[in-house]
NUROLO-321386 format. One record per residue (C-alpha): residue number from 1; x, y, z. Coordinates in pm, 1 decimal. Layout:
N
r zavex:NUM | c1:X | c2:Y | c3:Z
...
This chain:
103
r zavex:1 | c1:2326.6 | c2:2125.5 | c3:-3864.2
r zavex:2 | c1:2014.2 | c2:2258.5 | c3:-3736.8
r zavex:3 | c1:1815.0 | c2:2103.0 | c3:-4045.3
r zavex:4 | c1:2004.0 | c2:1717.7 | c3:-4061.6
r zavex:5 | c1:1913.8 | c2:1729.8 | c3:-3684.6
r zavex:6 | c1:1532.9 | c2:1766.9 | c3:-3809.3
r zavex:7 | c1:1592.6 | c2:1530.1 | c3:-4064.3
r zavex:8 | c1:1699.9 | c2:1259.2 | c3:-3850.4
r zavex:9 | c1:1393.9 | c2:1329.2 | c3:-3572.7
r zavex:10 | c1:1163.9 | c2:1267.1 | c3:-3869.6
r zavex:11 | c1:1325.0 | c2:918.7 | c3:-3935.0
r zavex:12 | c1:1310.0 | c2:823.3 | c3:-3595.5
r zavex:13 | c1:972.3 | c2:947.2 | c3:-3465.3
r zavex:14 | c1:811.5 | c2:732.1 | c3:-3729.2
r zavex:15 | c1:1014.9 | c2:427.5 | c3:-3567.5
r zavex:16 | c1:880.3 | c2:465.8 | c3:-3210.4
r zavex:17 | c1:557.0 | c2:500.7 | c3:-3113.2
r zavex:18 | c1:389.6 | c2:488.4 | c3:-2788.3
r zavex:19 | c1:115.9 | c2:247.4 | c3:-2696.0
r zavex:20 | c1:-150.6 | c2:169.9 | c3:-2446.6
r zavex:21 | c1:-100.5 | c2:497.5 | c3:-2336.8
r zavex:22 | c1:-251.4 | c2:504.0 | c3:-1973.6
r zavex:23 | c1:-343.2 | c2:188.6 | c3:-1947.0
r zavex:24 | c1:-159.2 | c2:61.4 | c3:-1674.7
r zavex:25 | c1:-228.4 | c2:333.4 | c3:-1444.0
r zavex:26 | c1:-624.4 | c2:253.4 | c3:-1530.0
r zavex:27 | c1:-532.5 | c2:-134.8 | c3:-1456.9
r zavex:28 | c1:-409.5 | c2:-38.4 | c3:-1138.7
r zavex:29 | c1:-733.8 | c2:176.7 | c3:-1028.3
r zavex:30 | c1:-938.3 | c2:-139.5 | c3:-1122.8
r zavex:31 | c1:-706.2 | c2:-400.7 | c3:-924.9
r zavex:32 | c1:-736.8 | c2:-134.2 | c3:-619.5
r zavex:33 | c1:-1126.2 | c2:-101.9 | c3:-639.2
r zavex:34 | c1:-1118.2 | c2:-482.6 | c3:-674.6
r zavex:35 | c1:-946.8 | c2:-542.7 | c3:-401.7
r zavex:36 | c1:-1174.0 | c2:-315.4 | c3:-184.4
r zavex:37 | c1:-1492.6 | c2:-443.3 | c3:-286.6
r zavex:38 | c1:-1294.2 | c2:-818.1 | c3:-194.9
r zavex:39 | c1:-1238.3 | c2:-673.7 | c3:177.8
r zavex:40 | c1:-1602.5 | c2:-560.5 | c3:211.9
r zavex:41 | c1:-1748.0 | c2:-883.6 | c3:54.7
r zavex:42 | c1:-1534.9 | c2:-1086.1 | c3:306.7
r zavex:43 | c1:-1638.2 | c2:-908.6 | c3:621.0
r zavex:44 | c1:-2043.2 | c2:-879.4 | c3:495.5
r zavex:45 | c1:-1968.6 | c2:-1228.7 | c3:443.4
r zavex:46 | c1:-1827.2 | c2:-1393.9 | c3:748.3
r zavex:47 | c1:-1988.2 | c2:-1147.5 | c3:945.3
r zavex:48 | c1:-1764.6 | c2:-1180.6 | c3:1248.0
r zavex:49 | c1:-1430.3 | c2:-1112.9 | c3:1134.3
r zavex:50 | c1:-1105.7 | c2:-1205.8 | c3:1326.5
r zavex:51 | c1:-892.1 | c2:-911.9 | c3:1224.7
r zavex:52 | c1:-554.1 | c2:-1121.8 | c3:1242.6
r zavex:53 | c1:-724.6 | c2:-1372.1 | c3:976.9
r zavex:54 | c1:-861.3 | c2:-1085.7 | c3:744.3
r zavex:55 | c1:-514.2 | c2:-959.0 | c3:762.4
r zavex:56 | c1:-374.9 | c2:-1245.4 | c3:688.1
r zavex:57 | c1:-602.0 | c2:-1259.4 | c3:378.3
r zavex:58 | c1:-516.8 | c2:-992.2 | c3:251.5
r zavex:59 | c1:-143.8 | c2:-995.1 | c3:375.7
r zavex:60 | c1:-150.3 | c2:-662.3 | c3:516.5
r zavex:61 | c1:-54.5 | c2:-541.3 | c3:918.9
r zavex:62 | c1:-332.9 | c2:-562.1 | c3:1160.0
r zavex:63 | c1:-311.3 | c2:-228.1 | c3:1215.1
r zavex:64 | c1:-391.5 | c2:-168.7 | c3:874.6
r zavex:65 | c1:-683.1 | c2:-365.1 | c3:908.7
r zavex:66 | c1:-857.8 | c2:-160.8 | c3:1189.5
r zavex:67 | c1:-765.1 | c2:140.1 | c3:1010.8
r zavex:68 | c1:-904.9 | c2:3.8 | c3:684.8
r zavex:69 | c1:-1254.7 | c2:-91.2 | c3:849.1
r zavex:70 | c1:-1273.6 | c2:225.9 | c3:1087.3
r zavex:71 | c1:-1263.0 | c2:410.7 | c3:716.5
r zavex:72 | c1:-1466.4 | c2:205.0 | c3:564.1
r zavex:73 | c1:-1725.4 | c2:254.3 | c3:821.2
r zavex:74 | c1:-1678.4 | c2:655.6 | c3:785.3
r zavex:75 | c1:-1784.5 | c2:625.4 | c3:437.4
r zavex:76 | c1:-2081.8 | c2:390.3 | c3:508.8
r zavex:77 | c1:-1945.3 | c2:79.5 | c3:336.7
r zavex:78 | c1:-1978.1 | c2:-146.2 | c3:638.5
r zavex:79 | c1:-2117.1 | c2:-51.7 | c3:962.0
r zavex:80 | c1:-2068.3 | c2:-291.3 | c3:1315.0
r zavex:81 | c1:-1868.7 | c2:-277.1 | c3:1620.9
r zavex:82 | c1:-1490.0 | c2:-402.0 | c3:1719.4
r zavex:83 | c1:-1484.8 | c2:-623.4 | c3:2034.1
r zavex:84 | c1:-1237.7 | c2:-651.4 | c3:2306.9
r zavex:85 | c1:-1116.2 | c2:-956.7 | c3:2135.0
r zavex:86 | c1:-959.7 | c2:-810.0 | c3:1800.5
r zavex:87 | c1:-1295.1 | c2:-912.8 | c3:1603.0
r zavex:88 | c1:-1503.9 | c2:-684.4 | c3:1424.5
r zavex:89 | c1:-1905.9 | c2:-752.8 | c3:1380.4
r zavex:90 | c1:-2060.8 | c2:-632.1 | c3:1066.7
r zavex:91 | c1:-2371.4 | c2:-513.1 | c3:1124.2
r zavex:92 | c1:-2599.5 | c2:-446.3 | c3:825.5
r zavex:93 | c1:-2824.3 | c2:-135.3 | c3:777.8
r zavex:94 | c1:-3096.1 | c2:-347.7 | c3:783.9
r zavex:95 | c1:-3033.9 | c2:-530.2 | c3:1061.0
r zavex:96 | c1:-2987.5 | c2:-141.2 | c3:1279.4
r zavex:97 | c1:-3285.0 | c2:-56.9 | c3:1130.4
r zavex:98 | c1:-3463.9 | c2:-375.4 | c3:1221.4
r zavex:99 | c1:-3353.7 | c2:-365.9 | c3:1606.9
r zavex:100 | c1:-3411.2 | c2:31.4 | c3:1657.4
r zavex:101 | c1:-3769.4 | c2:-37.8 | c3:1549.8
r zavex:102 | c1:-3801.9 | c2:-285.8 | c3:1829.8
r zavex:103 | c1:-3796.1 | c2:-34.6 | c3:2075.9
């Protein structure tokens, strides 16, 4: 029994075979990091950023907006302030660097 079970492995192993092993998991990483370098480009782009609209972009919440720039800015991707009026201002390093030497 033991030995027609073996038998009958070896036909079918030779049948199926896996491909692109990894590959979507990979295409995923890519389409993520994609995506992020899309939401920094857009705010160092329009520089003041309503955070409805770049939710809207992006169809995400708000919320996960803020949370998504107030990260960013913890890693030193963007830098700028949020206003009392649900816009945030991106502020470039240069531009800090610029206006603290004008003091």
């Amino acid at each position: 029994k033991e030995k027609a079970e073996q038998e009958e492995y070896e036909q079918w192993k030779d049948l199926i075979s896996v491909e692109n092993e990894g590959d979507q998991e990979a295409e995923l990483q890519e389409e993520s990091q994609g995506l992020l370098n899309e939401f920094i480009d857009y705010i160092k782009e329009h520089k003041v950023v309503v955070l409805e609209e770049l939710a809207a972009e992006f169809k995400i919440r708000t919320e996960d907006v803020v949370s998504r720039v107030q990260a960013l800015e913890r890693m030193g991707s963007v830098s700028g302030v949020f206003d009392d009026r649900g816009k945030f201002i991106y502020v470039s390093r240069e531009e800090v660097s610029r206006n603290s030497s004008l003091r």
